[in-house]
N, C-alpha and C positions, 0 to 999 in steps of 0.2 A: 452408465451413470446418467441419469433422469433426471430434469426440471430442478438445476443447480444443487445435486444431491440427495434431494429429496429421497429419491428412490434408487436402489441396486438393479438391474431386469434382463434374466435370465434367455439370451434369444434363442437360445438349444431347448431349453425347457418350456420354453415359454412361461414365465411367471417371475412374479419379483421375488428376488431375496432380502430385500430390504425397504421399508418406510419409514420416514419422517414427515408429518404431516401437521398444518396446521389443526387443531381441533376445530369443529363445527360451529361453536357460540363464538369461538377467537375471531375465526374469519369473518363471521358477520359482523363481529363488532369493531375489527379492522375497516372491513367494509363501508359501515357508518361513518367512522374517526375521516377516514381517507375521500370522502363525497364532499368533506367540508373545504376541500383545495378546490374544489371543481372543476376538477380536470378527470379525464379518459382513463377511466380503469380495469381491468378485467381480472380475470383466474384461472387456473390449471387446476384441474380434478379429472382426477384416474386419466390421466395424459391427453385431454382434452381442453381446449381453451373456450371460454364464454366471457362474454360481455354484452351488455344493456345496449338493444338495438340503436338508439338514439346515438351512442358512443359509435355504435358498428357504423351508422352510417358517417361518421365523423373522421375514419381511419386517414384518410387522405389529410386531414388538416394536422394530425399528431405527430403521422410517421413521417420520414421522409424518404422519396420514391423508390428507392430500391428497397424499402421494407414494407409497401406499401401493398401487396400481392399476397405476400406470406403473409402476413396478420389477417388479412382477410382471410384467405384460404385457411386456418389454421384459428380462429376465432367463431363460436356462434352463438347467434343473437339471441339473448335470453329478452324477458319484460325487466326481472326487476331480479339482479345477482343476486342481494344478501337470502331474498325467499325461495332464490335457486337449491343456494348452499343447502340453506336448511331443510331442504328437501332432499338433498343429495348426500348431505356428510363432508367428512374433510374433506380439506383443502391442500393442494399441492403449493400453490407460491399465490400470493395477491400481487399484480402488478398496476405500475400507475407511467402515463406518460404525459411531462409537460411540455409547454409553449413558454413558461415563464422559469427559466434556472433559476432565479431568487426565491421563487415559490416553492422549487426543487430540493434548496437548500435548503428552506426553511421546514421542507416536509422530514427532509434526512434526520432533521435533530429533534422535530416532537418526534419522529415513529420512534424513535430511541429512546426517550423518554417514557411515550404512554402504553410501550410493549419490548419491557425489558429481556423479554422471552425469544424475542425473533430477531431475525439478521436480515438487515435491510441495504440490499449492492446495486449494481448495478451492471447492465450489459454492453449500451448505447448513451449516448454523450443526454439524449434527454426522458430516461427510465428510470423508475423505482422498480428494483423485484425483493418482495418479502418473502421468506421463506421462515418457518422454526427454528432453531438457532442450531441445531441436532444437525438441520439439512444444510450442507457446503458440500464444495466440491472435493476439499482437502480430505474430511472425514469422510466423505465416500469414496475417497481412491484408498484411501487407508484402510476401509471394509472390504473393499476388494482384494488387495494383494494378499490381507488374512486369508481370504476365501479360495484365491487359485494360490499361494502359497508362493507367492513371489517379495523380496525383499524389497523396502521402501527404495534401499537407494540403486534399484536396477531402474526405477522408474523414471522415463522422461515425463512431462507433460509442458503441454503448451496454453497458451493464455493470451488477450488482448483488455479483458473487460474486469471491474471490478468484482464482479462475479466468478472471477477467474483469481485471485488473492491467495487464496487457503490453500486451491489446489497448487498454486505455484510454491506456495512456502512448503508443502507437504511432499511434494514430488523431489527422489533424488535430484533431481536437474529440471529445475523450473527453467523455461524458457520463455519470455514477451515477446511477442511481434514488435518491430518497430516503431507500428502505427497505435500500439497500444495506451492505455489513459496511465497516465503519473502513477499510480498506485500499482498497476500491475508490473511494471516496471523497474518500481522499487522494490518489489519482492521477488524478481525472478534473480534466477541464476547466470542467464545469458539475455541472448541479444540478437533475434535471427531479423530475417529482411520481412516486409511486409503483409499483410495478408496477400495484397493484387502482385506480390512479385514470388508465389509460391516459398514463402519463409518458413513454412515445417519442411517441405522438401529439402532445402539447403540444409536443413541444421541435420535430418536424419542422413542425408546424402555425406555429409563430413563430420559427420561425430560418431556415427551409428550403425552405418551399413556398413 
């Protein structure tokens, strides 16, 4: 499961069995809507991240230090996103990161408003990730079990981030890390130890193995 559901991907075969993707004129025009925060934003396309150099050189000031390597590493520098896209085609997830949570807030509730189409979660205490509404993690675990023919409630899955919601309501046994945000919490099933104190181990170690 890919870029919060977006996509199915096949690693025997190599190839996707599944897409959901923002269309081409959406994302740019998310793209537009979302530059009016002025804040740091980037995309996912065919499992690739890009973002506007000026933002690239900026990572250091958005992230915070343990995410500040991987985004680099895993981001690159286009001139100008929305003429990327339109060069490229869909869009796998539009994401945005702030410095101001009331800005955050107040992004949560127009992107809901001016694209009733898309699911707007989140991963990290200061991220938007936009995806189609099609793409979640619930409905791609629920494409999956169809496909290898396993029963929704043999499934565990685990979770931390609000981006993790669907898959927790959707999995027989949703589980949330400790350290996980309010929301995923309130939808899991359980209750394991932390990320930093190996919490999928304990829980597979005493429920599972």
């Amino acid at each position: 499961i890919t870029v919060n559901g977006s996509g199915l991907y096949d690693r025997v075969q190599e190839k996707m069995l599944f897409e959901a993707k923002i269309p081409c004129k959406e994302a740019i025009r998310l793209c537009h809507f979302v530059r009016r925060y002025g804040t740091m934003f980037d995309c996912y396309l065919e499992g690739h991240g890009y973002m506007e150099l000026h933002f690239y050189e900026r990572i250091d000031e958005y992230c915070v230090e343990a995410l500040r390597s991987m985004v680099r590493a895993t981001r690159k520098p286009v001139e100008d996103l929305p003429a990327f896209i339109e060069e490229h085609g869909d869009v796998q997830k539009v994401q945005m990161f702030f410095l101001d949570m009331e800005l955050r807030a107040r992004a949560f509730r127009e992107l809901a408003e001016a694209f009733p189409d898309m699911l707007a979660t989140s991963s990290i205490v200061n991220n938007i990730e936009v995806n189609i509404r099609e793409a979640n993690k619930g409905a791609a675990l629920t494409r999956l079990c169809g496909l290898l023919g396993i029963d929704m409630a043999e499934t565990v899955a685990f979770g931390d981030g609000g981006n993790d919601v669907t898959l927790l309501q959707a999995a027989g046994t949703g589980v949330a890390m400790a350290n996980a945000c309010e929301e995923a919490l309130a939808a899991a099933d359980a209750v394991t130890l932390s990320n930093a104190e190996d919490g999928i181990a304990e829980h597979l170690e005493k429920y599972v193995l």
